[in-house]
C-alpha positions, 0 to 999 in steps of 0.5 A: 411712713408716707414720706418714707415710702414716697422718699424710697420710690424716688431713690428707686427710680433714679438708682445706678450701679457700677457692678452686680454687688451694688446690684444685690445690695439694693435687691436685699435693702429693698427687698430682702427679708429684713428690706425695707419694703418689708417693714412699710407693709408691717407698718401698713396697719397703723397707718390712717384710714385716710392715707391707707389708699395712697399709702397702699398705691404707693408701696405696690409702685415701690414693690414693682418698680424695686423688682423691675429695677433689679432685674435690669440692672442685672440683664446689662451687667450679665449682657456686659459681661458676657460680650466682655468673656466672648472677646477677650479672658482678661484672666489669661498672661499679656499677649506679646505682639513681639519680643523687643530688641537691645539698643544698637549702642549697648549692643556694639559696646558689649561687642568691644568689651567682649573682643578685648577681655579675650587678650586680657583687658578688664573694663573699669568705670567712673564718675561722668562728673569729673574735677579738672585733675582727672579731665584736663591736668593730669592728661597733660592739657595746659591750661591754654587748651580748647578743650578747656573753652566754654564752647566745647566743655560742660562745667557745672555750675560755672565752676571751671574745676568741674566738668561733664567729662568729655573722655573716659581718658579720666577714668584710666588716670583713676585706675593709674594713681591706684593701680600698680602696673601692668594695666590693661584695662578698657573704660566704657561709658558716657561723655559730653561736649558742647557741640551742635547736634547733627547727623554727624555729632551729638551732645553726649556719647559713647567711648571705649578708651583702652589703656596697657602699661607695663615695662616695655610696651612699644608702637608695635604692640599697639598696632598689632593689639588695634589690628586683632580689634579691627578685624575681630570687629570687622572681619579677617581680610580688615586692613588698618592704617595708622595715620600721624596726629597730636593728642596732648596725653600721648606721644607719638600718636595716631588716627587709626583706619580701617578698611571701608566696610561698605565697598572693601577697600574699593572706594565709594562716596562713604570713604570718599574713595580713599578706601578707609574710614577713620574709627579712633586716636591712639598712641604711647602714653605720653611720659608726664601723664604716667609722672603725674599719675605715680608711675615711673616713667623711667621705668614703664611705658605704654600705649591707650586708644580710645573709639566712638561706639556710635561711629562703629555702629555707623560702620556696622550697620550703616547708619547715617545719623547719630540722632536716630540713636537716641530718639527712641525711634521703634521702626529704626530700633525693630532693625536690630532684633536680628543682633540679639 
C-alpha cells in the first residue's frame, strides 16, 4: 500500500489536463467518495507499525497535494475561459468582413447571353475535348491548316484525331447534325490554344460563338443582328465597322469593330487612333459546312460569329492584361462588387 500511495503522489504531481472534465475526473479518482484516497485511509489500519509514519506522512502529501492540484487546474481553465468569453462568443454566426464579388468573365458572359436570348437565340454546350470532325473537318479546315499544327493546337495524348478544342464553332457543328433549321443558337464555353502567355494572349479562354440558319438569311441580317449586340453591349450611340477577312467555315467573312470605348471614336493610343477596336469574326456560313452537317445548302443559309469574352471585359472595364483574369488576384476581383 506504500507503493501505491508513493505511486499516486507521483502521478499527482506531474498530472495535466486539456479541459475541466479532465479536471473533474481526477477530482472524483482521487478524491471522491469512492476515490482512491479514500481506500489508502480504510487501508491505513492494517498497514505495519513500522511504515505507519511514513505511510501517514505520505497519504496527508497526497490529500493536499491532490486538492491543490485541482484547484489550480480549475482557476486556469475558468481564467481561459473567461478571457476567451470577454473577447469573442464563438457561439455567434461568422462575422463577414465583406460580401464577395462574381468574377469579371462570367459577369461579361452572362451580359452576351442575356443581349442575345432577347431576339431569340437559345445557349447550347459541348464537350471541351473534341474529335478532329467537330473541331477541324467538318468546319472545312483542309487537312493542310495551321490551325491543325502542333504549335497552335492541343492533342491528347498525341492522337491527332483528338483535341482541346480550340473554338466552340464545334459545338454548332453538333447542334446542326442534330437539329433541324431554323437555328439560332449562342454556344459559350471554354477553349485551348497553344500560345504564349502574355498580357495579350492566354492558353485557354472564353468564346460566345453565334450561329442562325434558316431560308434566306443575308449579310444584312448579320450586320444588323451585330450592331443591336454592339450597342446593347456598349451603348447607343456604338457604331460598328465590318472589315473583309477569311475563315475556312465561312464566306463572305468579316472582323467586326466597334467604336472605341475609351475616347468615342476619337482616336487615342488604345485604338491606335483609328477610332475602332476589333472585337470579333464573322460571316455567312460557308455552303460545304452546312453539307457536311445534313443541311441542304441549296435550300438554306446563314451567318455565325464568334468573341472573346476576355477581349469584351477588356473593352468594358479597361483591363490591360489577360493574365489578371485568372490569378485569383482579390484587390483586382474587389473591383468588380459594383457589377454584381
Amino acid at each position: 500500500m506504500l507503493s501505491k500511495a508513493k505511486e499516486l503522489l507521483e502521478e499527482t504531481m506531474a498530472f495535466k489536463a486539456k479541459s475541466l472534465e479532465e479536471v473533474e475526473s481526477f477530482r472524483i479518482k482521487l478524491l471522491g467518495n469512492k476515490g482512491e484516497l479514500k481506500k489508502l485511509f480504510a487501508e491505513f489500519r492494517n498497514v505495519a507499525v513500522e511504515e505507519k509514519k511514513e505511510f501517514g506522512s505520505i497519504l496527508n502529501q497526497l490529500k493536499e497535494k491532490a486538492q491543490e492540484k485541482v484547484e489550480q487546474l480549475k482557476a486556469e481553465f475558468n481564467s481561459s475561459q473567461e478571457k476567451t468569453t470577454s473577447n469573442e462568443d464563438y457561439t455567434r454566426p461568422t462575422n463577414l468582413n465583406g460580401i464577395g464579388s462574381r468574377h469579371p468573365i462570367p459577369i461579361i458572359k452572362n451580359e452576351i447571353i442575356d443581349i442575345f436570348n432577347r431576339i431569340g437565340f437559345q445557349i447550347s454546350e459541348g464537350p471541351e475535348i473534341e474529335d478532329d470532325w467537330h473541331n477541324f473537318s467538318a468546319l472545312n479546315f483542309p487537312p493542310e491548316h495551321p490551325a491543325r499544327d502542333m504549335q497552335d493546337t492541343f492533342f491528347v495524348e498525341k492522337d491527332p484525331d483528338i483535341t482541346l478544342r480550340t473554338h466552340t464553332s464545334s459545338v454548332q457543328v453538333r447542334v446542326m447534325e442534330n437539329s433541324t433549321p431554323p437555328i439560332r443558337t449562342i454556344s459559350p464555353g471554354r477553349v485551348y490554344r497553344n500560345e504564349a502567355i502574355s498580357a495579350r494572349a492566354h492558353c485557354f479562354f472564353h468564346q460566345v460563338e453565334g450561329l442562325y440558319i434558316d431560308k434566306n438569311v443575308s449579310f444584312a441580317d448579320l450586320r444588323q443582328t451585330l450592331l443591336y449586340f454592339a450597342q446593347e453591349m456598349f451603348g447607343k450611340e456604338t457604331k460598328i465597322r465590318l472589315r473583309p477577312s477569311y475563315f475556312p467555315f465561312t464566306e463572305p467573312s468579316a472582323e467586326m469593330d466597334v467604336s472605341c470605348t475609351i475616347c468615342s471614336g476619337k482616336g487615342c493610343n488604345v485604338c491606335k487612333y483609328t477610332g475602332y477596336l476589333e472585337i470579333l469574326g464573322c460571316g455567312m456560313v460557308d455552303p460545304n459546312v452546312l453539307d457536311n452537317c445534313g443541311i441542304d445548302s441549296k435550300v438554306y443559309s446563314g451567318f455565325a460569329f464568334g468573341m472573346g469574352v476576355e477581349r469584351i471585359a477588356q473593352l468594358k472595364f479597361n483591363v490591360n492584361d489577360l493574365r489578371l483574369y485568372s490569378e485569383n488576384d482579390k484587390a483586382f476581383l474587389d473591383q468588380f462588387k459594383s457589377a454584381l
